[in-house]
VEXMAR-601413 format. One record per residue (C-alpha): residue number from 1; residue in three letters; x, y, z. Coordinates in steps of 0.5 Angstrom, whole numbers. Example, Ala and Ser with C-alpha at 12.3 -4.5 7.8 and 13.67 -1.06 7.14 Angstrom:
! residues 2
   num   residuo       u       v       w
     1       ala      25      -9      16
     2       ser      27      -2      14
END
This chain:
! residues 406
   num   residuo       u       v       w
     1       unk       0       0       0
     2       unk       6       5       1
     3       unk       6      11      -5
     4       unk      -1       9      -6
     5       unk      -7      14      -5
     6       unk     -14      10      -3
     7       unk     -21      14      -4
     8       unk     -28      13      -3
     9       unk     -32      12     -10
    10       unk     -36      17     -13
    11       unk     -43      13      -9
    12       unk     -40      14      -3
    13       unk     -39      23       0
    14       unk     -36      24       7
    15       unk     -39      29      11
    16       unk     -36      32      18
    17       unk     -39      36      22
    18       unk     -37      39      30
    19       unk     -34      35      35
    20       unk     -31      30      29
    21       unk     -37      26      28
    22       unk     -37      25      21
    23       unk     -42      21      16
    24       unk     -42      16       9
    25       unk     -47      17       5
    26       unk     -48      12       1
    27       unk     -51      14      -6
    28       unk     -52       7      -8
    29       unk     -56       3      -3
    30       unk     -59      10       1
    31       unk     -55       9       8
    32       unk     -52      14      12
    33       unk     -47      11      16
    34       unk     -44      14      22
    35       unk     -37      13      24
    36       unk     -32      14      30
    37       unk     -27      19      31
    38       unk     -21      15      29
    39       unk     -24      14      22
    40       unk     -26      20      22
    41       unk     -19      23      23
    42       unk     -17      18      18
    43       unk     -22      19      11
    44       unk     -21      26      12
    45       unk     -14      26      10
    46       unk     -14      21       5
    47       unk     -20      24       2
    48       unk     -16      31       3
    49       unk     -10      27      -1
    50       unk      -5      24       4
    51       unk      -1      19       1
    52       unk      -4      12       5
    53       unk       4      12       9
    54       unk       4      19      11
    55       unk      -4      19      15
    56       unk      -3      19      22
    57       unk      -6      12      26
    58       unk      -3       6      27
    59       unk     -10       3      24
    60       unk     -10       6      18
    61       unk      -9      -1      15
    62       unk     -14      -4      18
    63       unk     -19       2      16
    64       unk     -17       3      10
    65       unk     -18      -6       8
    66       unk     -25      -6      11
    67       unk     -28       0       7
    68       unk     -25      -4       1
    69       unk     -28     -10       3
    70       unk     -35      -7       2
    71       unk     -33      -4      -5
    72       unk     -33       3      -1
    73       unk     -27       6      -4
    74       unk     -20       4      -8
    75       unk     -13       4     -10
    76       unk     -10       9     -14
    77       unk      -3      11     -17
    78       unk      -4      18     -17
    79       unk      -8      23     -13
    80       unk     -15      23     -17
    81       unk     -21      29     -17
    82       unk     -28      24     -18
    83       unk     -34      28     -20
    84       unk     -40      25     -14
    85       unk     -46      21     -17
    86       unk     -50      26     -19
    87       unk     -55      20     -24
    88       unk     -62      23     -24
    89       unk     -61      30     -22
    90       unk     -66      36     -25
    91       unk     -61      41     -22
    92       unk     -56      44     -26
    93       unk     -49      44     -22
    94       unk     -50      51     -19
    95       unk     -56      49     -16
    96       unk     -61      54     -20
    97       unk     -66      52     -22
    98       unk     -69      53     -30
    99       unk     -76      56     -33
   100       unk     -81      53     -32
   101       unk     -79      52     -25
   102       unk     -81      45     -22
   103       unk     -87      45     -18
   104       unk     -88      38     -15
   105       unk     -93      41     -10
   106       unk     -98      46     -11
   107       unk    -104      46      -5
   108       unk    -110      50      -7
   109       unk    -115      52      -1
   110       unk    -122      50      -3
   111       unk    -128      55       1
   112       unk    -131      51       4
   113       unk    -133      50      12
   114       unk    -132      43      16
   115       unk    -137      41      21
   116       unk    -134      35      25
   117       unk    -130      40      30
   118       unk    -124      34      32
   119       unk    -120      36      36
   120       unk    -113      36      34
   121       unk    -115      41      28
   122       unk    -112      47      30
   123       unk    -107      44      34
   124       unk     -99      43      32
   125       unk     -98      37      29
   126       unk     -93      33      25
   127       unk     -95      33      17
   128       unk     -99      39      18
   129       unk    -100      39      10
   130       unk    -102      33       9
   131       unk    -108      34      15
   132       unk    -115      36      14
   133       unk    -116      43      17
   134       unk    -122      47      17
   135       unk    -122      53      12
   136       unk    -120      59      17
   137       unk    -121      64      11
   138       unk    -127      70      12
   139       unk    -126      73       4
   140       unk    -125      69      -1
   141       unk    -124      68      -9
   142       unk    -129      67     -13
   143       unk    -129      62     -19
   144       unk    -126      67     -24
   145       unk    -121      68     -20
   146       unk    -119      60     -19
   147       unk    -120      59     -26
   148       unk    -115      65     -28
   149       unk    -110      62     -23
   150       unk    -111      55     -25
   151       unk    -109      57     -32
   152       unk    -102      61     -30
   153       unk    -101      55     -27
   154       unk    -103      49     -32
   155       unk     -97      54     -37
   156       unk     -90      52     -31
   157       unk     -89      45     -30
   158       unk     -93      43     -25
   159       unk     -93      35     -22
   160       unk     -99      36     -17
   161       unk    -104      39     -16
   162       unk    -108      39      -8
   163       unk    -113      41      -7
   164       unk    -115      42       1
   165       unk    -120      46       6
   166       unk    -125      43      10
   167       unk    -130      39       6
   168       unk    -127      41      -1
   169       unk    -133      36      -5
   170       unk    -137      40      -3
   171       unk    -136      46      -7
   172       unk    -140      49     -12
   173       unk    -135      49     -17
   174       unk    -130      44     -15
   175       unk    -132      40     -22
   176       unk    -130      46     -26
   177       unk    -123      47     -24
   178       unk    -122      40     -24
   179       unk    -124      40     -32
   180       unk    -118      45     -33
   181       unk    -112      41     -29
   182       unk    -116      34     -33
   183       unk    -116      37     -40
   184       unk    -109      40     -39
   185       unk    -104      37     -43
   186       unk     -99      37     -37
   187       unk    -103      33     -35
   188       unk    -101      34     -27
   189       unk    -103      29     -21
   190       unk    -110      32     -18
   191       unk    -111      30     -10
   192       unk    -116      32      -5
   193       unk    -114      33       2
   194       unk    -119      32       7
   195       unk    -123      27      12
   196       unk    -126      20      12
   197       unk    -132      22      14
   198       unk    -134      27       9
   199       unk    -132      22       3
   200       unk    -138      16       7
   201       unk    -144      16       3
   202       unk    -141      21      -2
   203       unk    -144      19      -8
   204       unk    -140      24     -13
   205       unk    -133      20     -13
   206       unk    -138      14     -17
   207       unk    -137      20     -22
   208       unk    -133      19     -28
   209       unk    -129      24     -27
   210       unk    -127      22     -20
   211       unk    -124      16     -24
   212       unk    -118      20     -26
   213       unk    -116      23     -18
   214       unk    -112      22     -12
   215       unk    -114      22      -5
   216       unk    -110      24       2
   217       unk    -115      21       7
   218       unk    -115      23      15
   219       unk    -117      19      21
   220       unk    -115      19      27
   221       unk    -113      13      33
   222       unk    -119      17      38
   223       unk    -124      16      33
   224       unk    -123      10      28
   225       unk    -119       6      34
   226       unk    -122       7      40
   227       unk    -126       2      43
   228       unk    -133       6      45
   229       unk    -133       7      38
   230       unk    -132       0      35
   231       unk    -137       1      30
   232       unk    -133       7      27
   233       unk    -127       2      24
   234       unk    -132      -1      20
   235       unk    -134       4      18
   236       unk    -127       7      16
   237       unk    -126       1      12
   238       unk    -132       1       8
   239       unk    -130       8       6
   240       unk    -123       6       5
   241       unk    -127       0       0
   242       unk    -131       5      -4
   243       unk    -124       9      -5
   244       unk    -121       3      -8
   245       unk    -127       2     -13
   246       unk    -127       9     -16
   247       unk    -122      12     -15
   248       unk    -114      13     -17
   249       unk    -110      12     -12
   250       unk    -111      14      -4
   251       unk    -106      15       1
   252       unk    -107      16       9
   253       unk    -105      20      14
   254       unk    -106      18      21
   255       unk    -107      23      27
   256       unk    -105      20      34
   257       unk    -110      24      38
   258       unk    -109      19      44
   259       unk    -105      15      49
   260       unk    -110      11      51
   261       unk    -110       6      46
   262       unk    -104       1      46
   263       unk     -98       2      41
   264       unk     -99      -6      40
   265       unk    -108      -4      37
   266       unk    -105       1      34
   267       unk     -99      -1      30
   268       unk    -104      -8      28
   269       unk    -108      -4      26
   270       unk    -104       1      21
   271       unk    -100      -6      18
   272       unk    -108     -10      17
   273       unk    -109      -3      13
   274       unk    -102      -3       9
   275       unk    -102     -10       7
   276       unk    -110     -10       5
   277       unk    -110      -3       1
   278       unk    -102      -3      -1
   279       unk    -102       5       0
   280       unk     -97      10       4
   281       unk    -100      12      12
   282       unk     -96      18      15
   283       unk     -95      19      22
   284       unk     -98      25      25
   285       unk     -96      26      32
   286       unk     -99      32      36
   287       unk     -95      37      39
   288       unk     -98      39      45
   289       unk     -95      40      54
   290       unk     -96      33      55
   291       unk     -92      30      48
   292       unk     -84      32      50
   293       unk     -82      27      46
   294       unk     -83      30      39
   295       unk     -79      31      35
   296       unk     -79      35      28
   297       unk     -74      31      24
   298       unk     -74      24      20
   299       unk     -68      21      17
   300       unk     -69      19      10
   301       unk     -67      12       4
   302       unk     -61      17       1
   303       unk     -61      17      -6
   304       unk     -57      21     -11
   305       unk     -64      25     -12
   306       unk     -66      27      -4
   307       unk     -57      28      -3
   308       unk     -57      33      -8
   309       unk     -64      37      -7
   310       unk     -63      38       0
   311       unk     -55      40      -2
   312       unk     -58      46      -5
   313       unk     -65      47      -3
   314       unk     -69      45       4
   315       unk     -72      38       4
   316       unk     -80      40       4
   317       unk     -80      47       1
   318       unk     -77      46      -4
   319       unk     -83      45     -11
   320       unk     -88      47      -6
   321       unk     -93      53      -7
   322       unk     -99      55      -4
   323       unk    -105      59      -6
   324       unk    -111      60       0
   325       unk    -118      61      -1
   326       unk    -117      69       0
   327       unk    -112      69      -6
   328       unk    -106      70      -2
   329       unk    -100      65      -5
   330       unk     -96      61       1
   331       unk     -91      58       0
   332       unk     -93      53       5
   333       unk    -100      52       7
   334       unk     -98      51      13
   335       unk     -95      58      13
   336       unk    -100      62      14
   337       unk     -96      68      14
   338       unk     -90      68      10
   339       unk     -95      72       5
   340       unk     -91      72      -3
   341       unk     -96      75      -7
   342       unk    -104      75      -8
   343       unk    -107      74     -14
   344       unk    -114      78     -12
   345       unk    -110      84     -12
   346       unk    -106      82     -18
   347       unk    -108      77     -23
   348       unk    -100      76     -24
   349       unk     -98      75     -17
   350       unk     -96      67     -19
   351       unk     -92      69     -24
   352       unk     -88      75     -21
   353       unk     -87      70     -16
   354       unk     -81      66     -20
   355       unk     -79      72     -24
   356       unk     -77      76     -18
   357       unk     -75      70     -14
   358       unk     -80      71      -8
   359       unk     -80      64      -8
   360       unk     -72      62      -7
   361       unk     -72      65       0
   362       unk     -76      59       1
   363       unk     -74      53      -4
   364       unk     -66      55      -2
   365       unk     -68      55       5
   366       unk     -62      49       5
   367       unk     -61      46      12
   368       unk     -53      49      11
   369       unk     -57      55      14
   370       unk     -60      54      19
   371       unk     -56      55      25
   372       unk     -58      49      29
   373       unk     -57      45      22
   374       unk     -50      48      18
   375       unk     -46      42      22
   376       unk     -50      37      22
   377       unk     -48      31      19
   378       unk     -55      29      18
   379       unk     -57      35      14
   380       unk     -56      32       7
   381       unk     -61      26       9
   382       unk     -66      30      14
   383       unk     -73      31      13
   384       unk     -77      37      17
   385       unk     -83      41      18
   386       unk     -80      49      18
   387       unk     -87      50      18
   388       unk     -89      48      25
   389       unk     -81      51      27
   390       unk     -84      58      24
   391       unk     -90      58      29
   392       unk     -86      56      35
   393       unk     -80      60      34
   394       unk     -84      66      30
   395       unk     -77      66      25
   396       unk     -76      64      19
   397       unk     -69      60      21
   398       unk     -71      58      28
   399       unk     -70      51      30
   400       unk     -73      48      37
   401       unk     -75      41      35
   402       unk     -69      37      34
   403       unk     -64      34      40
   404       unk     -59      31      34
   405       unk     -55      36      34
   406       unk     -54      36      43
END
C-alpha cells in the first residue's frame, strides 16, 4: 500500500461535522453510515490527499481493508478528483433552478367550512400539509379568479395539484376546476385532501370523472380505534373500499390523537390496512405540553436525488407552493404568514412570484442555513416541517425541535 492514495468511490460522499463526527452517504444503497472519531481522522486525510504512508494512525490498514472489502473505496497510483454521482438530477451543477421552474406541489384552498370539529384541527402536529384542516378564511376568491390561476398555473411545469379545506367535495364548482387540470395537457397529478368522514356516503366519487383522481384521507387513532366507538372502524374501512372501487389512487395520514390506546392495537391495526390496500400512511404526532418527546426530524433512504436537492435546497420546501381561499400565494399551506403574492389583487402574482425570485427565500432554504442545522452531519438526509419551527420560534430560521444536534 505505500505510495498509493486510497478514496471513496463516487457513490460514497464523506461529510463532517463538530466534534469530529462525520457520516458516509451511501448514494448507492441509501445508508447513511456513522463513523467513530478514528476513522474520521482517518478518510479526512485520505480524502484531502494524503498519501496512505503519511496519514497518522496505526490503524489505518485496517480501516482502510474494511472500506475496501465492502466496495466503498480504491486504490490509486496518483491522487485522483472524481465527480460524485449525481445519476437523475434535474438541477444544474450550480443549484439553480430553469424555467418553467418545477413545482412538485401546489396546494389549492378550496372555500368550504367542516362540521366535524375534531380536536386535533387547530393543534400543532407533524404533517400539517397532509392533515385536513377547516377553512379559517372570511374573504375568499371566486371561480373566476381560480380559473385565471389554475390556467397561469397548467403553463409551468407543474407534477401535483392538491386541493384542500375543509369538506372541498362540496364546493360548487369543485367539477370546474378539476376540468381545466384533466383537460391539460400537462396532464398533473390531482389529489383532495380532507377527512373520511366526508368521503362515506359521498356519491360523487362514482362520478366518471373522479376515476382520474387521488386522494390524502385522514383519520384519527380516537376516532376509528377507540373501543367506545367500534362501529366506526368498520365504517372506515368500508369507506377505504369504496375508494378502491372508483378512484385512482389514496393515501392516508393518521393522527395520533390519544394515548389510551395501545401501541400494539395501534400498529396492528395500521399494518392490517398497509397490506390489505397497499397504500402509504403518514404519521402525524400532536404537539402538545404532554408530548415532550416530539421531534421535527426524520431520517430518509438517501438517494442521488434526495442528497442533492437537500444540498441545495430545503427538504419539504423546495417544489412547493400555496394559493389559500383568500388568493394569498404561500409557500407552504401551513405557513400562513409568509404571505409572497395575491392573486385577488394581482392576476399575475404566480408568475411574479418566480420572476423576481419571491420563492427561493424558500425553496433554497437548505439546512446549511440554519444555524442549528449547518453542522449536522444528518442534513443531506433529513426531512423536517419548517412550518411548525416557524410557529413556535416566530423566525423563518428558528429550529427547537430537534436533539440530533445535542
Amino acid at each position: 500500500m505505500k505510495n498509493k492514495y486510497f478514496k471513496l468511490n463516487k457513490d460514497y460522499i464523506l461529510v463532517t461535522g463538530e466534534k469530529n463526527k462525520s457520516l458516509i452517504y451511501d448514494l448507492k444503497n441509501g445508508n447513511m453510515i456513522e463513523l467513530e472519531k478514528e476513522w474520521t481522522d482517518i478518510l479526512i486525510q485520505l480524502e484531502n490527499g494524503s498519501k496512505i504512508e503519511d496519514v497518522k494512525s496505526i490503524n489505518k490498514y485496517d480501516v482502510i481493508e474494511k472500506i475496501k472489502n465492502e466496495k466503498m473505496g480504491e486504490f490509486y497510483d496518483n491522487f485522483i478528483y472524481e465527480k460524485k454521482t449525481r445519476k437523475g438530477m434535474i438541477l444544474p451543477l450550480e443549484g439553480m433552478q430553469k424555467l418553467p421552474p418545477i413545482i412538485h406541489k401546489c396546494y389549492i384552498q378550496i372555500p368550504t367550512s367542516c362540521s366535524l370539529n375534531c380536536k386535533f384541527c387547530f393543534l400543532l402536529k407533524s404533517y400539517p400539509c397532509l392533515v385536513c384542516a377547516k377553512n379559517s378564511n372570511v374573504n375568499s376568491i371566486d371561480l373566476k379568479v381560480y380559473k385565471t390561476f389554475l390556467n397561469n398555473l397548467l403553463n409551468l411545469n407543474v407534477h401535483n395539484i392538491i386541493f384542500y379545506g375543509g369538506n372541498v367535495l362540496s364546493y360548487t364548482n369543485i367539477e370546474n376546476l378539476l376540468k381545466i387540470c384533466l383537460n391539460s395537457k400537462k396532464r398533473p397529478e390531482i389529489w383532495f385532501l380532507l377527512h373520511w368522514r366526508h368521503i362515506r356516503n359521498n356519491k360523487m366519487l362514482e362520478k366518471e370523472i373522479y376515476k382520474k383522481t387521488n386522494f390524502y384521507v385522514t383519520f384519527s387513532a380516537n376516532d376509528v380505534f377507540n373501543i367506545n366507538n367500534g362501529k366506526n372502524f368498520s365504517l372506515f374501512i368500508e369507506t377505504l373500499d369504496y375508494m378502491k372501487k372508483y378512484i385512482k389512487h389514496f393515501e392516508l395520514t393518521f393522527v395520533q390523537d390519544t394515548k389510551e390506546i395501545s401501541e400494539f392495537k395501534i400498529k396492528s391495526m395500521l399494518d392490517f390496512i398497509i397490506n390489505t390496500y397497499k397504500t402509504k400512511i403518514y404519521i402525524s404526532e400532536l404537539l402538545d405540553e404532554n408530548n415532550k418527546s416530539f421531534t421535527n426530524h426524520s431520517f430518509m433512504r438517501v438517494s442521488p436525488e434526495i442528497f442533492w436537492n437537500n444540498y441545495y435546497y430545503h427538504p419539504c420546501l423546495n417544489g412547493t407552493i400555496t394559493l389559500n381561499a383568500e388568493g394569498k400565494i404561500l409557500p407552504c399551506p401551513s405557513m400562513e404568514n409568509e404571505i409572497i403574492g395575491d392573486v385577488a389583487e394581482n392576476k399575475n402574482a404566480l408568475k411574479e412570484v418566480f420572476l423576481d425570485n419571491k420563492i427561493d427565500k424558500y425553496w433554497k432554504l437548505n439546512l446549511g442555513k440554519i444555524e442549528q442545522c449547518k453542522e449536522c452531519i444528518y442534513r443531506f438526509g433529513c426531512f423536517e416541517c419548517r412550518a411548525i419551527e416557524v410557529k413556535i420560534s416566530q423566525e423563518l430560521n428558528g429550529k427547537s425541535l430537534c436533539k440530533r444536534g445535542d
